[in-house]
N, C-alpha and C positions, 0 to 999 in steps of 0.2 A: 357333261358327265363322262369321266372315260369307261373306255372297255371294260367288261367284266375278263374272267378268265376263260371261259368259255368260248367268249367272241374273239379272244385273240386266238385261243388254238384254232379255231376255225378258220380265221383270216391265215395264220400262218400257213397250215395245208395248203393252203392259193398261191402262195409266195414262188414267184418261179425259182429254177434251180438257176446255180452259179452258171451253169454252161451247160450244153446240148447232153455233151457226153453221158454228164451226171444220168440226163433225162432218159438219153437210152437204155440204162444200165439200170434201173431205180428198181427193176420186175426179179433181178437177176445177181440177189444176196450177194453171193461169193465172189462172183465178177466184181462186182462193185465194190466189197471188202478190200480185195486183192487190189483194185484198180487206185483208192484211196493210201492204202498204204505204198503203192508206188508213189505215188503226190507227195507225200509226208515225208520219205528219204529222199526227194528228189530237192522239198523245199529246205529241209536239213543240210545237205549238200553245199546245195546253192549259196546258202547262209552263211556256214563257213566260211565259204570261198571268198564271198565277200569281205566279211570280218576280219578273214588274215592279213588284208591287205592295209587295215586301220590300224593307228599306231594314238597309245595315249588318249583312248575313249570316255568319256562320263556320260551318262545314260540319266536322259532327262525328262520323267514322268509327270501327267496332270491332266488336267480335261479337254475334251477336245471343243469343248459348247463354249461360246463366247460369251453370255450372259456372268460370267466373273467378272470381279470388282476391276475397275482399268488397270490399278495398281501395281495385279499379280502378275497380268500380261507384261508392263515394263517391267517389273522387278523381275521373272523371268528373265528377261531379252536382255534386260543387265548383268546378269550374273552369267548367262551365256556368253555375254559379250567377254566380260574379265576372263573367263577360263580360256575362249577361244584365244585370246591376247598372250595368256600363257603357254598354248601351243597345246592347248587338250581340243580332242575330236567331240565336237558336238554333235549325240546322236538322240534320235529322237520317233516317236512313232509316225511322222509325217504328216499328221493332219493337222489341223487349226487350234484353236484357244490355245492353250500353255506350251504345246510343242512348235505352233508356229511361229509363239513369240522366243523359245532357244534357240531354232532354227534364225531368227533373224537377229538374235543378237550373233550367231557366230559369223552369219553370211558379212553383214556390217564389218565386220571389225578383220572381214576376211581370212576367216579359218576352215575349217573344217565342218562343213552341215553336213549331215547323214538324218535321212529318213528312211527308218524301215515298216514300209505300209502295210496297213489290212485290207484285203476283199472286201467288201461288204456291200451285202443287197442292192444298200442305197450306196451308192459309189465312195469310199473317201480320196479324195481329191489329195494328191502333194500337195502342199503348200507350197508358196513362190520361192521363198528361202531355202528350198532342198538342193545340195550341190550334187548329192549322191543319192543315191536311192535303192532298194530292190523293195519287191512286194510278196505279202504272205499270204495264206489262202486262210493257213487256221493260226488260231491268237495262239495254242500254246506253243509251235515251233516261234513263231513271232517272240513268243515272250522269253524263249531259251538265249533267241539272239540277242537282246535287249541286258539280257543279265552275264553271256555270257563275252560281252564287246566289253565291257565297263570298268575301270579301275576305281571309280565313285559313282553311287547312286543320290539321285537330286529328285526329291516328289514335291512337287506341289499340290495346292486342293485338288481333286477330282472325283469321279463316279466308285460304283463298281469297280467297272476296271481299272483305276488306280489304285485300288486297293485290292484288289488280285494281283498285282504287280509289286506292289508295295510289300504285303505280304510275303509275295513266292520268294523274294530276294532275302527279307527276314529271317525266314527259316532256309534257305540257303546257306546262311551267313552264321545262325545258329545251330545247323546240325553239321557244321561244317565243311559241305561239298564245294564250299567255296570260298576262298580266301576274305578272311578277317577284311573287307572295305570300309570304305568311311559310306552310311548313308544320312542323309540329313533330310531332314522334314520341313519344312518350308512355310511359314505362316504360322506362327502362335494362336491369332483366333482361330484358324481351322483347326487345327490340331489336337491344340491342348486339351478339347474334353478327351479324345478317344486316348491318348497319351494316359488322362487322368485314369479313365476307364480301366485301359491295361494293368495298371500302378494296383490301385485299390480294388481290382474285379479278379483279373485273372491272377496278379503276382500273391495282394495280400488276403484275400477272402477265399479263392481257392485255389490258391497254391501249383498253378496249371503251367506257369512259368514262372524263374528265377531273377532275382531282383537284377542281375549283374545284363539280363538279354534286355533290363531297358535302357542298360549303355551298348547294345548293337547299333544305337541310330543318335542321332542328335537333332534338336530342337530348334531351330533359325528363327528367327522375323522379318530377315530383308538379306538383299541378295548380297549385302557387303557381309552379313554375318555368315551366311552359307561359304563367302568367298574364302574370311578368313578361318573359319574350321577348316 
């Protein structure tokens, strides 16, 4: 039986902090406010810095749990592998299942790997395939960098968080803040219900978006059809 909810706020309370510092500071609000938003422009910064240095990026999203069908993993590492072939920067969140198999199609084929990593409690680990790297502390600078390295966005199945990702770039792309990209979606069985969802939930029963934002993205089934969109 898992957890109630209960039992995890509890356990969470337990959960040590990211670093000492944090720990000293935790009694001493404003300190610690102040000390975090220093982290925050410092990993903005950093991010940057990086980024400028990458030339012809596509930013390639999906789950990081390896329990996906073997399929997605090659068909991933295949379509990474073709871009990398064309001279695009394969960038990726750095960890395993769908990012380690981009990650290894571009390393193979000898191009351009880029992983930009998260913190996390439980460690994520780069993967073998990262040529390049830097690491984030919070997902949303993380995820600024992700969207704003990219000239194409690539999703494959994933969690939550690929669909916070998936999402944020969506509406980036629909309110404008950022240039008209190609994003493609990746796997028809995955997909296709929440596709159908958007279609007849949000577009034609309550009218919450426009029929034209469900050509912001395109619809793949294998990595030759992502290639040739």
């Amino acid at each position: 039986m898992g957890l109630s909810l209960t039992d995890k706020l509890q356990r969470s309370k337990k959960q040590p902090k990211y670093d000492q510092l944090d720990a000293l500071l935790e009694h001493h609000e404003y300190e610690l406010a102040a000390w975090r938003i220093f982290k925050i422009m410092n990993e903005f910064v950093k991010g940057f810095e990086f980024l400028s240095r990458l030339d012809n990026t596509v930013s390639i999203y999906g789950s990081a749990r390896s329990g996906l069908p073997e399929h997605v993993y090659e068909d991933a590492t295949n379509l990474a592998r073709m871009l990398a072939e064309d001279g695009y920067t394969v960038v990726t969140g750095g960890g395993p299942g769908v990012m380690e198999a981009a990650n290894k199609g571009a390393f193979v084929a000898q191009g351009e790997s880029i992983g930009l990593n998260i913190q996390l409690p439980f460690e994520q680990v780069i993967n073998p395939y990262v040529k390049k790297s830097e690491s984030f502390r919070y997902f949303f600078s993380r995820k600024v960098m992700l969207a704003f390295s990219a000239r194409m966005y690539v999703v494959y199945p994933g969690g939550f968080g690929t669909m916070d990702e998936f999402f944020e770039v969506l509406t980036l792309v629909q309110s404008h803040k950022v240039d008209l990209l190609p994003i493609v979606l990746v796997n028809k069985k995955f997909w296709q219900p929440l596709v159908t969802w958007l279609e007849e939930s949000m577009c034609q029963k309550f009218n919450l978006i426009d029929q034209e934002d469900l050509d912001l993205f395109c619809l793949a089934d294998t990595a030759e059809e992502a290639y040739e969109y």
